[in-house]
RODO-2510 file (C-alpha; in nm, 4 decimals, decimal comma):
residues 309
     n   res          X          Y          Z
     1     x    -5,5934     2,7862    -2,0284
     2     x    -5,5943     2,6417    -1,6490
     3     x    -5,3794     2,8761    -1,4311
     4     x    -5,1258     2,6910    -1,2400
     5     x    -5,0916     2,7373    -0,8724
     6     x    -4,7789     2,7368    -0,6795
     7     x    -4,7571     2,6017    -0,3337
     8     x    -4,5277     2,8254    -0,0895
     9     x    -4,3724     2,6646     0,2122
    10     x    -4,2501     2,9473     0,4801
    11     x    -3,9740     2,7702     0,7734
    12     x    -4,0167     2,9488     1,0732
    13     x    -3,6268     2,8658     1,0988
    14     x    -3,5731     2,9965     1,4086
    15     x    -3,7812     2,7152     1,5752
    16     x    -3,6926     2,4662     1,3319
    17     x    -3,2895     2,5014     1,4021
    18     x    -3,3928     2,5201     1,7706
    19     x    -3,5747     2,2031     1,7077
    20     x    -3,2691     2,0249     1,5181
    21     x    -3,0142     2,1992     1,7823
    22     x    -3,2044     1,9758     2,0636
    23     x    -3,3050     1,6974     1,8386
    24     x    -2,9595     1,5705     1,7035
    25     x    -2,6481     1,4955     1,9032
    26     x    -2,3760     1,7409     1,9973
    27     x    -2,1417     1,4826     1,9111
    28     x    -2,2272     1,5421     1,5249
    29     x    -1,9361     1,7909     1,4474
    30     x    -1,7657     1,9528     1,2021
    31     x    -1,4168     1,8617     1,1509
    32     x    -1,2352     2,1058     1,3822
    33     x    -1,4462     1,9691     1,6768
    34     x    -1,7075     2,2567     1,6131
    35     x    -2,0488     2,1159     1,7055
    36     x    -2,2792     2,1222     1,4031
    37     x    -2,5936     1,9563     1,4919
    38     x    -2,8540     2,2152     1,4241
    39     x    -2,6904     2,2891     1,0417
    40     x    -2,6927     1,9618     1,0012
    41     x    -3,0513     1,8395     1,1691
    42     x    -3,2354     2,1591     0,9722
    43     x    -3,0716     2,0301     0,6193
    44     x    -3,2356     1,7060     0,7748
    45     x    -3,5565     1,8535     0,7726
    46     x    -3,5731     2,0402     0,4824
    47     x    -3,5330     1,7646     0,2597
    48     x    -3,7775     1,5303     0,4334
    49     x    -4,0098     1,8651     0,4035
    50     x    -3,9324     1,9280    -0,0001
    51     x    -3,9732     1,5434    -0,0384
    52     x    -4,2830     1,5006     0,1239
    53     x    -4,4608     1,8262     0,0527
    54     x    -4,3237     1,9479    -0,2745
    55     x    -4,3490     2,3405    -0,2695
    56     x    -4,2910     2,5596    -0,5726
    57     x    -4,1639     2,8335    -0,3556
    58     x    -3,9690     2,8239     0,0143
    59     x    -3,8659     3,0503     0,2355
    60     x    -3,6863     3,0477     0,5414
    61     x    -3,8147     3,3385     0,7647
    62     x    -3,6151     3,5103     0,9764
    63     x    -3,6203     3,6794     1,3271
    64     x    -3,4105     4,0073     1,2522
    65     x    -3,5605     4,1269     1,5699
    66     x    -3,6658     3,8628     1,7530
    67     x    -3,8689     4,0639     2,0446
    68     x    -3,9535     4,4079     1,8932
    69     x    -3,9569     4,7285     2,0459
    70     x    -4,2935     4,8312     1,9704
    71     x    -4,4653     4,5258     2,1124
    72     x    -4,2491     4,5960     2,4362
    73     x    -4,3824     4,9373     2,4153
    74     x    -4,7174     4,7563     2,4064
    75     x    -4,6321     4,5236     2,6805
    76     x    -4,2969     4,5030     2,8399
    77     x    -4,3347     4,1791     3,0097
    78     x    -4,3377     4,0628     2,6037
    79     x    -4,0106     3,7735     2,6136
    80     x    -3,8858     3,9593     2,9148
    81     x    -3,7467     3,6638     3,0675
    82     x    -3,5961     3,5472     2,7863
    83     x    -3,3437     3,8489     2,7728
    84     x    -2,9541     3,7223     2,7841
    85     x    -2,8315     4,1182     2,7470
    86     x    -3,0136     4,4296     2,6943
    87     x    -2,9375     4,7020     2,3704
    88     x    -2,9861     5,0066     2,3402
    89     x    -2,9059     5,0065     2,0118
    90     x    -3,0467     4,7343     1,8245
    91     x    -3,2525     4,4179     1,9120
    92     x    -3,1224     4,2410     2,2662
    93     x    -2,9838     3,9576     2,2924
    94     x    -3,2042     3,6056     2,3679
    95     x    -3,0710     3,4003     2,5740
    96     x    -2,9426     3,0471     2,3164
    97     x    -2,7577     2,7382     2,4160
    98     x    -2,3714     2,8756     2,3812
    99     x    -2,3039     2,5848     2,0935
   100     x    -2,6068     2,6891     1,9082
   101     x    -2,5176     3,0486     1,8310
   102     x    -2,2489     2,9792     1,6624
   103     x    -2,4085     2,7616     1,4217
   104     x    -2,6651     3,0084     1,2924
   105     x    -2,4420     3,2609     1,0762
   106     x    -2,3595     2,9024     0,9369
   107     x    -2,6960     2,8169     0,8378
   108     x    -2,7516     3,1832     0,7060
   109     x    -2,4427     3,1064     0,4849
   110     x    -2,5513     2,7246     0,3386
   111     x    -2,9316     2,8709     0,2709
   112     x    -2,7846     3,1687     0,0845
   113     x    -2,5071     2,9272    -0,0955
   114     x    -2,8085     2,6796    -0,1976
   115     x    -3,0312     2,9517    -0,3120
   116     x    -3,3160     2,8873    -0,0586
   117     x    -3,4393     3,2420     0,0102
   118     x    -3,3809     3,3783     0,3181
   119     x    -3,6396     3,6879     0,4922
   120     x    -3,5555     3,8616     0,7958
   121     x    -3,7000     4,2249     0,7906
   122     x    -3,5713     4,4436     1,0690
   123     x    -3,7942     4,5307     1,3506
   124     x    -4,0005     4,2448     1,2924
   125     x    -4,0102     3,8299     1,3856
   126     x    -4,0170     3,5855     1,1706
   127     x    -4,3824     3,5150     1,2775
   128     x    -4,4406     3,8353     1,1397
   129     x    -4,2565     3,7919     0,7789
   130     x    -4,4530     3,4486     0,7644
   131     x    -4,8056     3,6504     0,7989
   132     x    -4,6918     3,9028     0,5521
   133     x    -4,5739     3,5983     0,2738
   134     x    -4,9393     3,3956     0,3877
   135     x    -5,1365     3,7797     0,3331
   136     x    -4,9961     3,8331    -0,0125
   137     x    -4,9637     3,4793    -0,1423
   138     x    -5,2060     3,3722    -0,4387
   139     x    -5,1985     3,0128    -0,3745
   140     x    -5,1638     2,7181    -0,0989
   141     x    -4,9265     2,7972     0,1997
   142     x    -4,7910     2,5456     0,3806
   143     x    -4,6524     2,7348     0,7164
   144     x    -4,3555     2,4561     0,9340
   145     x    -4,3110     2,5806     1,2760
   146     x    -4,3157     2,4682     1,6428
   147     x    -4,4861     2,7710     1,7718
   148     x    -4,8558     2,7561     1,8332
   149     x    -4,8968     3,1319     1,7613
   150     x    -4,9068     3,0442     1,4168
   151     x    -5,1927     2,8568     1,3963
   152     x    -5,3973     3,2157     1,3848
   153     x    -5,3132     3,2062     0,9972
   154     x    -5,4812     2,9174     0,9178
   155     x    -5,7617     2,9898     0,6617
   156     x    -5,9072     2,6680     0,4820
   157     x    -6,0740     2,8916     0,1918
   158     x    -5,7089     3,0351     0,1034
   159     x    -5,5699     2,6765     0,1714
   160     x    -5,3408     2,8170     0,4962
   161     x    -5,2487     2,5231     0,7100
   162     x    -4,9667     2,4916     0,9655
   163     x    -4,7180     2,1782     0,9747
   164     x    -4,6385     2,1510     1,3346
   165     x    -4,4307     1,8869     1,4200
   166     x    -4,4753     1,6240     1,6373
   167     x    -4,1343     1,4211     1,6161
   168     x    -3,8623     1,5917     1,4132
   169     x    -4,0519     1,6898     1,0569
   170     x    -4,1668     1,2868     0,9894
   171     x    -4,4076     1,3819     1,1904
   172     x    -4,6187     1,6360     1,1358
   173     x    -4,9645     1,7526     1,2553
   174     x    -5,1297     1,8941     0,9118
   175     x    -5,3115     2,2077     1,1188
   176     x    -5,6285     2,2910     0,9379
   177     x    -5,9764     2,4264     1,0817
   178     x    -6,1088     2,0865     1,1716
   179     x    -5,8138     2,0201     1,3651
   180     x    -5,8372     2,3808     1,5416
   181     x    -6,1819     2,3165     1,6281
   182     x    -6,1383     1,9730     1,7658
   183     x    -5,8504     2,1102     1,9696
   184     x    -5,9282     2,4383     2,1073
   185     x    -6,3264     2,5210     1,9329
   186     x    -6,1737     2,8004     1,7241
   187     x    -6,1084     2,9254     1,3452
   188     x    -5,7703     3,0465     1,2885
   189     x    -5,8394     3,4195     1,3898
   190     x    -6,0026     3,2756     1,6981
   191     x    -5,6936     3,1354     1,7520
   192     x    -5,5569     3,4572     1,8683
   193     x    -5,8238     3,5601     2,0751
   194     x    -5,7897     3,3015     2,2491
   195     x    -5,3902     3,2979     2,3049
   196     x    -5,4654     3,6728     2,3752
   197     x    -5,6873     3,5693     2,6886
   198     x    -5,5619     3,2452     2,8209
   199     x    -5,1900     3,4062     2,8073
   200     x    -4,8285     3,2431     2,7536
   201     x    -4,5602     3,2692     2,9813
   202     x    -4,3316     3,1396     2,7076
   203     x    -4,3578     3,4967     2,5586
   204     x    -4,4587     3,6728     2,9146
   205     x    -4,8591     3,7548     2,7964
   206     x    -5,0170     3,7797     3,1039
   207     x    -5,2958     3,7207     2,9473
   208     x    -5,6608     3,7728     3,1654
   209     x    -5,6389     3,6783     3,5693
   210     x    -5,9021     3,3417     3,5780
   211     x    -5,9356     3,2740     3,2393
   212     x    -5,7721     2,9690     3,1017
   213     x    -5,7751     2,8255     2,7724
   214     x    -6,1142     2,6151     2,8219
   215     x    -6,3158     2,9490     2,9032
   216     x    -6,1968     3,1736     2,6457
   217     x    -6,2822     2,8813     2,3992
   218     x    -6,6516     2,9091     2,5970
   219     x    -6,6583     3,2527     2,6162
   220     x    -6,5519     3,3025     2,1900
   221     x    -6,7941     3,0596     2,1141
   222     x    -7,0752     3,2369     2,3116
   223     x    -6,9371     3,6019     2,2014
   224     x    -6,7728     3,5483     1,8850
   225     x    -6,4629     3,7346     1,9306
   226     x    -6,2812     3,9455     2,1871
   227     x    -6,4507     4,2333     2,0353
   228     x    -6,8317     4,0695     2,1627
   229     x    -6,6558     3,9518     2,4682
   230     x    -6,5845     4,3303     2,5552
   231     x    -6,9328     4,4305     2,4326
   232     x    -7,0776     4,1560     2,6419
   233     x    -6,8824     4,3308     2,9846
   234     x    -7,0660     4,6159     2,9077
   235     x    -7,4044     4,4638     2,8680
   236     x    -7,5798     4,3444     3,1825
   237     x    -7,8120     4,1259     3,0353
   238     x    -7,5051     3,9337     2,8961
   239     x    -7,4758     3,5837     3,0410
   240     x    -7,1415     3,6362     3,1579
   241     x    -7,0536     3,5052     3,5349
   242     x    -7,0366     3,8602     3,8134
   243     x    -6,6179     3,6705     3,7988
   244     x    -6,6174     3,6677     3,4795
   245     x    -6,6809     4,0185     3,4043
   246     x    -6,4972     4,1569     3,6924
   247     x    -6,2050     4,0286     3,5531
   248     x    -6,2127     4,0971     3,2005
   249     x    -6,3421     4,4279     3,3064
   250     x    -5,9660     4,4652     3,5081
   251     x    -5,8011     4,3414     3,1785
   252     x    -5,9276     4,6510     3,0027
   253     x    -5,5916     4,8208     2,9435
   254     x    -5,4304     4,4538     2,8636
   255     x    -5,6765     4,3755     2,6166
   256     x    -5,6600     4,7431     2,4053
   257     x    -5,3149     4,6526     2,3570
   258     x    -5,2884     4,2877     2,3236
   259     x    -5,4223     4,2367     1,9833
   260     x    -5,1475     4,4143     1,7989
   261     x    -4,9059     4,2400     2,0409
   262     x    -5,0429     3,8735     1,9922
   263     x    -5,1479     3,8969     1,6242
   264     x    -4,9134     3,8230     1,3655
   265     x    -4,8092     4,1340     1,1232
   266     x    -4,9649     4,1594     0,7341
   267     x    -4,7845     4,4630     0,6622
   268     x    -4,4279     4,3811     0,6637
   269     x    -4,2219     4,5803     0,4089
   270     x    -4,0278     4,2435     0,2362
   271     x    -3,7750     4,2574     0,0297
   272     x    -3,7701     4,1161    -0,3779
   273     x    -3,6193     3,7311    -0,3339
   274     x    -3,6571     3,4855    -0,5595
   275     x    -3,8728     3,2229    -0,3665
   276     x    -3,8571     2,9357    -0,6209
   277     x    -3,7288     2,6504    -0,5029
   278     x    -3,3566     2,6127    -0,6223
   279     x    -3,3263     2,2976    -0,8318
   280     x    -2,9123     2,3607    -0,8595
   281     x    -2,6787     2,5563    -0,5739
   282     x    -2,6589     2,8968    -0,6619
   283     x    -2,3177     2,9680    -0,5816
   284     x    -2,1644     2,5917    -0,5955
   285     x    -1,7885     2,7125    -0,4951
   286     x    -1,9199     2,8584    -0,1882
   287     x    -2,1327     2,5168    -0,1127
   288     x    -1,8899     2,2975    -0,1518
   289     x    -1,6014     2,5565     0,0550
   290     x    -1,8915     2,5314     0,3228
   291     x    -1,9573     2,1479     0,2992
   292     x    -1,5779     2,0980     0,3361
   293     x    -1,5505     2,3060     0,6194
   294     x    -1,8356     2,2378     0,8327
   295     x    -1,8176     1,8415     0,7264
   296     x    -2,1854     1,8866     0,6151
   297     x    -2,1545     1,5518     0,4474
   298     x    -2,4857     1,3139     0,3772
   299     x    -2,7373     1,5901     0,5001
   300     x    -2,6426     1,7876     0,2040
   301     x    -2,5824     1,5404    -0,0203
   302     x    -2,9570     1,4240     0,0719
   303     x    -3,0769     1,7269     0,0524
   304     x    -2,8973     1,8635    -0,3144
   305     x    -3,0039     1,5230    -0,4661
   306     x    -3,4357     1,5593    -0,3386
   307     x    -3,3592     1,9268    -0,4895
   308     x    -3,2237     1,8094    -0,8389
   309     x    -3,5484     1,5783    -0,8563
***
């Protein structure tokens, strides 16, 4: 008897509501004047992503912490600059557009009323819950985000791509090996090697002083990894440049800890959901109360009918 795979589609929701927040108008609005464009624009999405792409399973992952202690620990520059208000207790607060906060408990509250399943895992980012769903999942995994850092899961042989999207999610750039080696010369786990030395201010990585995104992809493809980058430091007969050395060789304490910074958790202790992908609302009263409220209107119409199909 053939065994029958099941496709999983993991939202890095997070950058997809971001996406939606920026993507459609302020003026769409719920109908006490509250702006709704981001509940609205990700329902958008995630029927044009069921409809197109057809997943068995889907999960929306989560940033329950959204820039961990321990990679701080690791490297405190780590989203530094992205800090609206520092905790002591729990995660700080990220600086988000002040009519886009509100929206998210809303989203949180539709995903949970369809039955979509919803991950966040405290002390961890969604990147992190997406690694641990692509590490344990048996078949294809089809990963949506807008952040690059991603891409270090791809894996042809498991059938790992990303869907990064170009213009809303009509458009999206199916991220496989070829396309990682035609843009940057790497596999997915050279990926974050190279991230890891070229550095992103976007998430403060300093990354290493004089080594851009064109050399590292040199360098990996000379060395292999960071790990025969290192080795080649310490070998004089290595063909690296005197610059070149002298620089990575500076890096040293930057590069013991960057890895575990950069690289996307595996280990993520996630909690029993149901991933299928709901065919019906699970709790229909609270849909439609929601609907009502918000004025959530064709998107989840759209959205409810591409489910029931």
């Amino acid at each position: 008897m053939r065994q029958v795979t099941r496709r999983l589609m993991l939202l890095d929701a997070a950058s997809l509501y971001f996406r939606a927040y920026f993507g459609v108008p302020e003026s769409v609005k719920a109908p006490d004047g509250t702006p709704v464009n981001a509940v609205r624009g990700l329902l958008d999405f995630i029927d044009r992503l069921v409809r197109d792409h057809r997943p068995d399973d889907l999960v929306a992952c989560m940033d329950a912490d959204w820039r961990p202690q321990w990679r701080v620990e690791l490297i405190p520059s780590y989203k530094a600059h992205r800090v609206a208000e520092e905790h002591t207790a729990g995660p700080d607060e990220e600086m988000v557009p002040d009519t886009l906060s509100p929206q998210v408990p809303v989203i949180e509250e539709v995903l949970d009323a369809l039955g979509i399943a919803r991950v966040g895992v405290a002390g961890y980012e969604a990147d992190d819950v997406i690694g641990t769903f692509t590490a344990r999942a048996q078949g294809p995994v089809d990963i949506v985000t807008g952040d690059r850092d991603l891409y270090q899961l791809v894996d042809d042989a498991r059938g790992v791509r990303v869907l990064y999207p170009l213009k809303g999610v009509g458009t999206l750039q199916l991220t496989d090996e070829a396309v990682l080696r035609g843009k940057y010369g790497v596999d997915g786990p050279g990926y974050a090697d190279l991230a890891l030395l070229r550095g992103d201010p976007s998430d403060g990585l300093p990354g290493v002083a004089g080594i851009g995104e064109k050399t590292a992809a040199k360098l990996l493809a000379e060395f292999g990894d960071l790990e025969g980058i290192m080795a080649a430091v310490d070998d004089p007969a290595s063909r690296l440049s005197p610059a070149q050395r002298k620089r990575l060789d500076e890096a040293r304490p930057y590069v013991a800890v960057a890895p575990r910074v950069v690289r996307v958790a595996g280990d993520v202790p996630l909690p029993q959901v149901d991933t299928s992908l709901p065919r019906a609302p699970r709790h229909p009263v609270a849909l439609d109360a929601l609907a009502a409220r918000w004025g959530l209107g064709s998107s989840l119409q759209r959205l409810l009918t591409t489910l029931g199909t």
